[in-house]
C-alpha positions in Angstrom: -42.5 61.0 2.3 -39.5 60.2 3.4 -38.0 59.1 7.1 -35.7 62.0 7.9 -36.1 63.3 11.8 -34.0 65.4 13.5 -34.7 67.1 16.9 -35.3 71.2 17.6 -33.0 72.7 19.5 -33.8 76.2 19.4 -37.2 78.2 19.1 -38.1 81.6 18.9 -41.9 82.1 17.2 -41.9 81.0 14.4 -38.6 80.1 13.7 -36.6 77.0 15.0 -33.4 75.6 14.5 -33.2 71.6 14.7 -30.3 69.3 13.9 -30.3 67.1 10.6 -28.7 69.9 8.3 -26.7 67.3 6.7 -30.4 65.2 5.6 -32.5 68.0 5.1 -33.1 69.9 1.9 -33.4 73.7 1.4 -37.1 74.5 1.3 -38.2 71.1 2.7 -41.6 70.5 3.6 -40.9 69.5 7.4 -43.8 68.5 10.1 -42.6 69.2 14.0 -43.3 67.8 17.5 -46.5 65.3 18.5 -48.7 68.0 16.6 -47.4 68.0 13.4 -46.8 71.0 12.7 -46.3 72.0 8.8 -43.1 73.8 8.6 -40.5 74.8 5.8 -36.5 74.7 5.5 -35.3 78.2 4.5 -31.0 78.4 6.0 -28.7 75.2 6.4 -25.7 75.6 8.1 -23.8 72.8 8.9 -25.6 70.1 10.6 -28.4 73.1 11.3 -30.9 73.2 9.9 -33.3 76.8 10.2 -37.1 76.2 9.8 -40.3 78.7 10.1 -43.2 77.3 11.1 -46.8 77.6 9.2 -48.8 77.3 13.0 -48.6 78.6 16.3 -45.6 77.1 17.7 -46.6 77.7 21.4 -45.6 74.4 23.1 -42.9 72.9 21.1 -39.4 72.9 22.7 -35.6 71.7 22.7 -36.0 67.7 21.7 -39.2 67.9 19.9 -39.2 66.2 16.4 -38.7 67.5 12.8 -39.7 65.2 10.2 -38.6 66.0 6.5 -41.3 65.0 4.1 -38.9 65.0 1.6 -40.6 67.4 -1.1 -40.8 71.2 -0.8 -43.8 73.2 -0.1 -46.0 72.8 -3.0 -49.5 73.1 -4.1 -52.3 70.7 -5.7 -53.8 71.6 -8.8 -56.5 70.1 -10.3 -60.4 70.1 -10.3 -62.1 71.5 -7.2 -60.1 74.7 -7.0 -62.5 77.2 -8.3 -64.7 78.2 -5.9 -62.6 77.0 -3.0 -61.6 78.8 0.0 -57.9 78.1 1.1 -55.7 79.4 4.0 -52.3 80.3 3.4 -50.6 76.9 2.5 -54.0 75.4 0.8 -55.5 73.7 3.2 -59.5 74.5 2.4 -61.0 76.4 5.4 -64.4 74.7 5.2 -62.4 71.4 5.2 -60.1 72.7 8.0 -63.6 73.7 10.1 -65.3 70.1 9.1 -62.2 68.4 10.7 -61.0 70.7 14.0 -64.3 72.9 14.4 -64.5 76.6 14.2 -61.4 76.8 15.9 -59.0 75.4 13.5 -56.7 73.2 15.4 -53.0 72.9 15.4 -51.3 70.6 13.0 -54.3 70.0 10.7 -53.6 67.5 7.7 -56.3 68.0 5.3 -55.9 67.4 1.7 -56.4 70.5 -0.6 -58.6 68.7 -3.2 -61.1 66.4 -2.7 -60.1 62.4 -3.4 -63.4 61.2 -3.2 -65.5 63.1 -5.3 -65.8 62.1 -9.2 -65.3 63.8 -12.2 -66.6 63.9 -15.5 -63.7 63.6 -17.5 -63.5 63.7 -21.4 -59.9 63.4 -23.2 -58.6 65.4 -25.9 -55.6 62.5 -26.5 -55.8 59.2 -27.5 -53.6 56.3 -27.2 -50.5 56.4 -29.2 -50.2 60.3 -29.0 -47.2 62.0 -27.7 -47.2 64.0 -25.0 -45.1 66.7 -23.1 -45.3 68.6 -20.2 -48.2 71.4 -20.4 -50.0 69.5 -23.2 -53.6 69.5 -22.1 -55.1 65.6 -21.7 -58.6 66.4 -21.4 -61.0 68.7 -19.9 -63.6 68.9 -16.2 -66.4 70.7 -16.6 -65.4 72.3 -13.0 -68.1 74.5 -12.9 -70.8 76.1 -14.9 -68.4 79.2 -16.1 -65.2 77.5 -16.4 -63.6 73.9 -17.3 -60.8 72.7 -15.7 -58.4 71.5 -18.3 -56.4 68.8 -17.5 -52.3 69.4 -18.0 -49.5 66.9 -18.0 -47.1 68.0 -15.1 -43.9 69.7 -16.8 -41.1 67.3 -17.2 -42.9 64.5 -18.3 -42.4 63.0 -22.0 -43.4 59.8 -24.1 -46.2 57.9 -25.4 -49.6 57.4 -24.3 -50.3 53.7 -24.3 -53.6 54.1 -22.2 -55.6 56.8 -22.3 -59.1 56.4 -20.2 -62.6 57.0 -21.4 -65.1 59.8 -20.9 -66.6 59.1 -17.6 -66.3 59.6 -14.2 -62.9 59.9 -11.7 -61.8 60.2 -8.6 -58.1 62.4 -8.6 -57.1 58.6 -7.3 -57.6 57.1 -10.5 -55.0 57.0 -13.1 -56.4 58.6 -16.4 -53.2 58.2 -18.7 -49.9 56.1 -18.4 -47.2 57.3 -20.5 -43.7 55.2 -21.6 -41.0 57.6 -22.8 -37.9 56.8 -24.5 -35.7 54.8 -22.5 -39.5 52.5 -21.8 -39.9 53.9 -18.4 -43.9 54.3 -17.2 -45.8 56.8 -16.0 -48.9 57.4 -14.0 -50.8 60.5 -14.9 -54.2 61.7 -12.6 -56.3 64.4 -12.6 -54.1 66.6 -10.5 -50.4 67.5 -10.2 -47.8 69.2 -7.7 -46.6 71.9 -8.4 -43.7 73.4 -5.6 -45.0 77.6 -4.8 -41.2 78.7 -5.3 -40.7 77.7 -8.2 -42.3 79.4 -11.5 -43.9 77.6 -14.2 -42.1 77.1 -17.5 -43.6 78.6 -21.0 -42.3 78.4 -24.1 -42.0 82.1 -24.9 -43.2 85.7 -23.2 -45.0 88.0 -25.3 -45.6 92.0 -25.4 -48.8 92.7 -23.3 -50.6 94.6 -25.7 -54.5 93.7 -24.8 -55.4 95.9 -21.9 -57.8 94.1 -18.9 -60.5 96.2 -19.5 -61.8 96.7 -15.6 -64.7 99.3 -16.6 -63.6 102.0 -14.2 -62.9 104.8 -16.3 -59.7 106.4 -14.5 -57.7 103.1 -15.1 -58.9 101.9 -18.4 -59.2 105.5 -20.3 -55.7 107.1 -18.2 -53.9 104.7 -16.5 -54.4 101.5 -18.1 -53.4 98.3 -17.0 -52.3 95.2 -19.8 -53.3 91.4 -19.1 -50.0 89.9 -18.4 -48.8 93.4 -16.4 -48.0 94.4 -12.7 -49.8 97.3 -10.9 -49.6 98.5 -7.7 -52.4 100.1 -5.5 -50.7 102.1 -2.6 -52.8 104.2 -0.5 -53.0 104.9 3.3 -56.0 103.5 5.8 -59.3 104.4 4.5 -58.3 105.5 0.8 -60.3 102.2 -0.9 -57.6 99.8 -1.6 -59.3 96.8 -0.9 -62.5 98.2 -2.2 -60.6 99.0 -5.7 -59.9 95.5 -5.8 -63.0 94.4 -4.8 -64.6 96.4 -8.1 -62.0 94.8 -10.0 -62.6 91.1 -8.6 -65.9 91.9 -10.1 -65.8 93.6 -13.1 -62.4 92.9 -14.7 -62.1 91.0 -17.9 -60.4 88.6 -16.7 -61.3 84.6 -16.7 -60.1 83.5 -13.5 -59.5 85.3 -10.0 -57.0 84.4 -7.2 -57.7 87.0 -4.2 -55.1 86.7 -1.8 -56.1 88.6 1.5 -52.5 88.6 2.9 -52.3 90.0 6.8 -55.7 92.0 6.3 -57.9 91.9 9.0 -60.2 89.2 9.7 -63.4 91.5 9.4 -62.4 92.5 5.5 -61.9 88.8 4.7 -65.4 88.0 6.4 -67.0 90.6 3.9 -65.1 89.4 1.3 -66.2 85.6 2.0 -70.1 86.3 3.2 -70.7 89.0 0.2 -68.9 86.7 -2.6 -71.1 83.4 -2.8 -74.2 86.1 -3.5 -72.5 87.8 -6.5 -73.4 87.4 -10.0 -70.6 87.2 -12.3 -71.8 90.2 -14.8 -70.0 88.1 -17.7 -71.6 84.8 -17.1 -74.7 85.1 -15.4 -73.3 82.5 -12.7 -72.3 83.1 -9.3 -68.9 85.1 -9.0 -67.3 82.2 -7.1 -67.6 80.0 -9.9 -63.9 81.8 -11.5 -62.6 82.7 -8.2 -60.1 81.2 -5.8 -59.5 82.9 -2.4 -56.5 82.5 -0.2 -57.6 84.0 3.6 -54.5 84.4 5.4 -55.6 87.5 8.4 -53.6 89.0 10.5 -54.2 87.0 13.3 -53.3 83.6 11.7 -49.1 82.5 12.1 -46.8 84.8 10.1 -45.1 82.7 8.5 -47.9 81.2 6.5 -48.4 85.0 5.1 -45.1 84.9 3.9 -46.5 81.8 2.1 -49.7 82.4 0.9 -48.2 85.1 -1.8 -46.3 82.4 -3.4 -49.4 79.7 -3.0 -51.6 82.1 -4.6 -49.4 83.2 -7.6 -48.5 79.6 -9.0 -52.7 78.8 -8.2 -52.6 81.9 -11.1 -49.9 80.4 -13.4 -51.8 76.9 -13.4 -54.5 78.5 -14.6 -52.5 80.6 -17.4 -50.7 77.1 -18.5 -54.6 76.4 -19.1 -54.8 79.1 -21.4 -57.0 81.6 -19.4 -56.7 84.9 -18.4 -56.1 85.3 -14.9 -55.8 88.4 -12.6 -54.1 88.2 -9.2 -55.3 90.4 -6.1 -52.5 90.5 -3.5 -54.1 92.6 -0.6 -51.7 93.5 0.9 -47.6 92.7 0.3 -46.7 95.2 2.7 -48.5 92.7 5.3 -46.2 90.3 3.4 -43.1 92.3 3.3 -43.5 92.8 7.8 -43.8 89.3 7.9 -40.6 89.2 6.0 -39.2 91.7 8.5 -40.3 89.9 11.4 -39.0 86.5 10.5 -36.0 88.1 9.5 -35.6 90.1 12.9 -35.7 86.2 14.6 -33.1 85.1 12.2 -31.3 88.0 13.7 -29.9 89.0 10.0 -28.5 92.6 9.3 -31.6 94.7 9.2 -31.9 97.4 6.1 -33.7 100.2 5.8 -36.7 100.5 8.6 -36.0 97.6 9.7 -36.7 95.6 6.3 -34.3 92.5 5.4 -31.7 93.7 2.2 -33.5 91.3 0.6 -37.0 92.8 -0.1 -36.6 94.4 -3.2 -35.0 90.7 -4.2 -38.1 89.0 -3.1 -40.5 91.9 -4.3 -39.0 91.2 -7.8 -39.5 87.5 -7.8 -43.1 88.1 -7.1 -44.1 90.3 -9.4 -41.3 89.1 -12.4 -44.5 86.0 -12.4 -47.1 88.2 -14.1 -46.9 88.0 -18.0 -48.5 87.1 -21.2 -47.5 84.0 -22.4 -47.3 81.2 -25.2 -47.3 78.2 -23.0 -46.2 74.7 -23.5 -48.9 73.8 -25.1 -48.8 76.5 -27.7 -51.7 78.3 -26.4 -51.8 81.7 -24.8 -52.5 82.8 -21.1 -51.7 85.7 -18.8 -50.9 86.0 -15.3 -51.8 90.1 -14.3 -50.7 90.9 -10.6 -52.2 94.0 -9.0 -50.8 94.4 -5.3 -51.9 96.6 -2.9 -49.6 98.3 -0.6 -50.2 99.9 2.6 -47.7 102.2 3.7 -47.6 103.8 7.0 -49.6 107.2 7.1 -49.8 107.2 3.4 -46.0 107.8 3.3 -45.3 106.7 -0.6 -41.8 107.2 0.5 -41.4 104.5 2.9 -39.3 101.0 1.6 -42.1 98.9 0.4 -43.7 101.2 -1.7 -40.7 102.6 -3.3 -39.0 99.3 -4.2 -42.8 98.0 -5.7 -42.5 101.1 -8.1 -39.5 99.4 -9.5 -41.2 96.4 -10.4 -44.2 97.7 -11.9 -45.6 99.5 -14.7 -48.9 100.7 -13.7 -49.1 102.8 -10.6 -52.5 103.7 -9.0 -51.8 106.1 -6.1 -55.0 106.3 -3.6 -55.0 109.9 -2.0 -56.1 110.3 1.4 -57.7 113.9 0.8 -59.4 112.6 -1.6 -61.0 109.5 0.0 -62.1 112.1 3.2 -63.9 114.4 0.2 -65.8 110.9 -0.3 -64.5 111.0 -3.8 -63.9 107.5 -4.9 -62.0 105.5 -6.7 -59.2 108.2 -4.5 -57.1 107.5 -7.2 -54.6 110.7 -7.6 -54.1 111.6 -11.5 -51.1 113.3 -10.7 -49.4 110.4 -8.4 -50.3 107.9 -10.9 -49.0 106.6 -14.3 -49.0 103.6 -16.5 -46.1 102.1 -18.8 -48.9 100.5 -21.0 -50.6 103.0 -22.9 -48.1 102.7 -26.1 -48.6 98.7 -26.1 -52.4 98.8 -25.6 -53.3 101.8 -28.1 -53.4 99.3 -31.2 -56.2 97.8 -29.2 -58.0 100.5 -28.4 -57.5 101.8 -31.8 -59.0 98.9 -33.1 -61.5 97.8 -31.3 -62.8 101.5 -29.3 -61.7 104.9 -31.0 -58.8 105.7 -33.0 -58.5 108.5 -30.9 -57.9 106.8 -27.6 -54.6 107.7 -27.4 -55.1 111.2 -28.4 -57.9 111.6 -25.9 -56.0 110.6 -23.2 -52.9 112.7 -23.6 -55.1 115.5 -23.5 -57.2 114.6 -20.3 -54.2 114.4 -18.5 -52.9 117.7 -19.8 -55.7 119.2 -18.5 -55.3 117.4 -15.1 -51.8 118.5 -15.1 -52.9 122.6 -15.7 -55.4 122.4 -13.3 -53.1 121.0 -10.5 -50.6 123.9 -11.4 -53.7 126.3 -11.2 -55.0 125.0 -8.0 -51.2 125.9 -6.3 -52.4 129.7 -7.3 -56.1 129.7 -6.2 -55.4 128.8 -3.0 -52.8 131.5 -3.0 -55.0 134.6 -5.1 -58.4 132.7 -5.2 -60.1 131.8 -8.2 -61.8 135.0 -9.0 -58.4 136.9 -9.6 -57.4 134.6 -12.5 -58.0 135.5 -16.3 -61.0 134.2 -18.0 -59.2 131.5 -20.1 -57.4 129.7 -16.7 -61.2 129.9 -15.1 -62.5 127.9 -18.0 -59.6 125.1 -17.5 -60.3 125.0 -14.0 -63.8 124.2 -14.7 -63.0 122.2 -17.5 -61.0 120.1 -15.1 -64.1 119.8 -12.7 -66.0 118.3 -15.5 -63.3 115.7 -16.0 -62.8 114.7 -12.7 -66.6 114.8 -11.2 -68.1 113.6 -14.4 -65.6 111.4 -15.2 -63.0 110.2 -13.3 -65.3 109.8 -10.0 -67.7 106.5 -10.4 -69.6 105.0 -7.5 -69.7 101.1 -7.0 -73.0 101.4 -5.8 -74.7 102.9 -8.9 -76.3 100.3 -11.0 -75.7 101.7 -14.3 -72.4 103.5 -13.4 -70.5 100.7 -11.5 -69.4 99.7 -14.7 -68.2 101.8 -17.4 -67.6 99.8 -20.8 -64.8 100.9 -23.2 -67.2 102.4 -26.0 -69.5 104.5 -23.3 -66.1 106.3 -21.8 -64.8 106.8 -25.3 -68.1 109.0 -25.8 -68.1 110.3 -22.5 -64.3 111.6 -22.6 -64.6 113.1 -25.8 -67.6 114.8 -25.1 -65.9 116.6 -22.1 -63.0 117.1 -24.1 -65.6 118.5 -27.0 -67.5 120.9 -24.3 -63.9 122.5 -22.9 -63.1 122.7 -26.6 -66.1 125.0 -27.9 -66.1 126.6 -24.8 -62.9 128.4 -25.6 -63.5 129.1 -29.4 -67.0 131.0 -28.0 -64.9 132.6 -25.6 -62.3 133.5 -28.1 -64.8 135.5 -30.0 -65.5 137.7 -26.7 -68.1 135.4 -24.9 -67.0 135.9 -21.0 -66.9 133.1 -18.8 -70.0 133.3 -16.6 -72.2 133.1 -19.4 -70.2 129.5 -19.6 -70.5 128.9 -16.9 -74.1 129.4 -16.3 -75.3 126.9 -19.0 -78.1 124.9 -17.9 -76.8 121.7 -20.0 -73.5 121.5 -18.0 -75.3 119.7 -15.4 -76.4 117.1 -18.0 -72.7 116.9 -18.8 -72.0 115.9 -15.5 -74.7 113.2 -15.5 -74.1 111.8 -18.1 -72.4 108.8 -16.3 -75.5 107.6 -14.6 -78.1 108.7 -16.7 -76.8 107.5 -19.9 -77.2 103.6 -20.1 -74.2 101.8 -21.4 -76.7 100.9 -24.7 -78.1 103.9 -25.4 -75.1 105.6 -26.5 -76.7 107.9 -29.3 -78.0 109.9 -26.6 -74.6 111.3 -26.3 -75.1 112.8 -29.7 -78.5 114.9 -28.9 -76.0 115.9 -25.6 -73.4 117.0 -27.5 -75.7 119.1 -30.4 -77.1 120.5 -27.4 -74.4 121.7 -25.7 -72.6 122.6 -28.8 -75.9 124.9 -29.5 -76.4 126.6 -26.7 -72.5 127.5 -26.8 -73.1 129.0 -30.1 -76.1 130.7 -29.4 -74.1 133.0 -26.9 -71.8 134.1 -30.1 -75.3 136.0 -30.9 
């Protein structure tokens, strides 16, 4: 810390002004008034320095102190994340509540990890090793799904002249000293700083070509998303957003999750927090919260630390990449983040852009999201940082700033439609709005690992989808009954798809997740049906006799009444179907 105070001499929410411009340093960590308040340097001009403010700033006035801490806003990382429950700069809530009460009280100074508590610690170096920056010094057994493994903190370099034992350690105690080449010494600990701004290094990016397999059958089978990609989840109030990442949180093949609950209301983040620690992670057989960080930043906490909390939670993510794990973020929501960019930037009285927005959002929309990716990090090891961001646009309006310049920066697009969330069809995710960059990158996977026919499969689906949209424009115009035989089947064929497919409860025990292999069998079965259905009909079969089939409704419960290990039962479906459609050639 260092001993740099200036005075405020201008206030207006969450933004001050304060002299010391000349000492201060852009993005400074600064703390303000008898309070302490945990601020940030974001404009210098001059002797002027411009700060927001992480608290609420009711109080503090002309002549109040600003102390620079000399360091910017950073985070701690190290053992006794996972699990942990931070507000928006990582300060842990339950350590907030154990120090202020359940009122959390201004100007708070709690450390993010814990300095007391020991770890076991077991090294993977020895003395006389070199080291660099990324190179992992040993591992915590964290919890009982993950271990934490311990990274040198990028920059540093040299030789390990003393390396500790296994045993037990506070994050106080040193656990490696390093002398590089000009014989200077180094301290390393159990935990480093890392400042939120500023991205982790790696050694090189990589193709995303494994998709993060999330067992919801519109997004892994038509729209899929790759670990180290960007997708967005836009959708109005009540379409399922932060239920869609909730299922995701859950089920997604993913190591590690960051939830970020950015300006949603406090209610959602009490489910979120009350319902989690119950959870089972289906992939460990350990409580969920064992590989899952959450950052709690509602709507009525400051502004500014929303603004924050996006950043916190993404270089949380990258830590854990530089570890080598898979990681998914959940941002919910950045439009919450982009209006607290707007509203800060209304009190900086900058040249507003389009509704209001600063010209800056697609800038800072870009940054964010440029932080996903599969990577070789320093280390030489692989990890991925995937980003899926809801965004709430007014009224649904996909039009609107935020939405539009997220679209940019992403490859996957998952558009929640309001009709269908009011039909209480869920997930609400619109074939037609959506789309996904990924398909030709992931289909080696699938190809490999699934069906061959992935690919094929899905072009197809979405064919259909595409002809029954078009049909639907004329039904509503001439109704259904006035169209030939063939565009009846397609219609229906399209039912199948999307009822006994597409639509997948999180409440059903066997169909609240979906592997790979069972939609594979489940697609091409529909796909099969729609198939034969037209070759009978091609021979002179009409359509009601289709349609009447008694083994269509099997078709369509298939997804709940077909375990996920019992997948030759789709074979006796399929003969039967196939049957009966032949027996009306007779």
């Amino acid at each position: 810390m260092t001993d740099t105070t200036a005075e405020v001499i201008w206030v207006s929410g969450p933004v001050m002004r304060s002299s010391g411009g000349d000492v201060l340093s852009m993005y400074e960590t600064v703390e303000v008034g008898a309070a302490r308040l945990i601020g940030e340097v974001i404009a210098l001009d001059g002797e002027v320095a411009t700060l927001q403010i992480y608290e609420d700033t009711g109080g503090i006035r002309p002549g109040d102190p600003v102390v620079g801490q000399g360091a910017p806003l950073s985070v701690e990382i190290g053992p006794g994340l996972l699990g942990q429950i931070f507000d928006g700069i990582q300060r842990p809530l339950n350590a907030l509540r154990s120090a202020t009460g359940v009122f959390i009280g201004r100007g708070a100074i709690v450390t993010p990890l814990d300095r007391e508590k020991a770890w076991p610690f077991e090294p993977r170096l020895k003395v006389g090793d070199s080291v660099a920056g990324g190179d992992i010094l040993g591992v915590v057994p964290e919890t009982s799904a993950m271990e934490h493994r311990v990274l040198a903190p990028p920059g540093v370099a040299g030789e390990i002249f003393y390396m500790a034992e296994p045993g037990a350690y506070t994050l106080n105690d040193a656990i490696a000293r390093v002398k590089d080449a000009r014989g200077r010494e180094a301290e390393l600990f159990l935990w480093h700083r890392w400042p939120v701004r500023q991205a982790r290094p790696y050694r090189e990016r990589l193709l995303p070509t494994e998709p993060l397999i999330t067992g919801q059958r519109v997004l892994d089978a038509l729209f899929p998303l790759a670990k180290g990609g960007a997708a967005a989840i836009p959708g109005g109030f009540g379409t399922g957003k932060t239920i869609t990442q909730h299922q995701l949180s859950k089920w997604c093949e993913a190591d590690l999750i960051v939830y970020v609950g950015c300006g949603e209301r406090g209610n959602e983040m009490t489910g979120i927090l009350t319902e989690l620690p119950n959870l089972t992670d289906p992939r460990t057989g350990h409580a969920l919260l064992e590989r899952t960080i959450l950052i709690a930043n509602t709507s009525n906490m400051p502004v500014a630390a929303r603004e924050a909390s996006i950043y916190t939670g993404i270089t949380l993510a990258e830590a854990f990449r530089d570890m080598g794990y898979a990681v998914a973020l959940m941002a919910d929501s950045t439009s919450r983040w982009a209006e607290a960019l707007r509203e800060i930037s209304g009190r900086l009285e900058e040249m507003p852009a389009e509704e209001g927005f600063p010209a800056y959002l697609a800038t800072r929309l870009a940054e964010f999201y440029e932080r996903a990716g599969a990577v070789i990090t320093l280390n030489g090891g692989k990890g991925s940082v995937s980003v899926i961001g809801a965004v709430s646009p007014p009224g649904g309006d996909f039009s609107e700033p935020v939405t539009q310049q997220t679209k940019r920066f992403v490859r996957t697009f998952w558009g929640l439609d309001k009709e269908l969330a009011a039909a209480r069809y869920f997930p609400a995710i619109n074939p037609i709005d959506s789309y996904s960059e990924y398909p030709d990158l992931v289909a080696g996977w699938w190809a490999e690992n699934v069906d061959p026919g992935w690919q094929e499969m899905r072009g197809q689906a979405l064919v259909l989808l595409q002809e029954d949209y078009q049909l639907q424009r004329i039904v509503k115009i001439i109704g259904e009954e006035a169209l030939p035989d063939a565009q009846r089947l397609t219609l229906a064929a399209a039912h199948w798809l999307k009822e006994g497919f597409l639509q997948q409860s999180a409440f059903d025990p066997v169909d609240m997740f979906c592997p790979p292999a069972k939609q594979m069998r489940m697609l091409k079965l529909i796909l099969g049906t729609f198939r034969k259905a037209r070759e009978v009909m091609a021979g002179g079969v009409p359509f009601y006799q289709v349609r009447e089939l008694e083994e269509l409704g099997a078709l369509m419960r298939m997804k709940s009444a077909i375990k996920a290990d019992e997948l030759e039962r789709f074979d006796e479906l399929e003969k039967s179907l196939s049957d009966k459609l032949e027996a009306l050639t007779g």
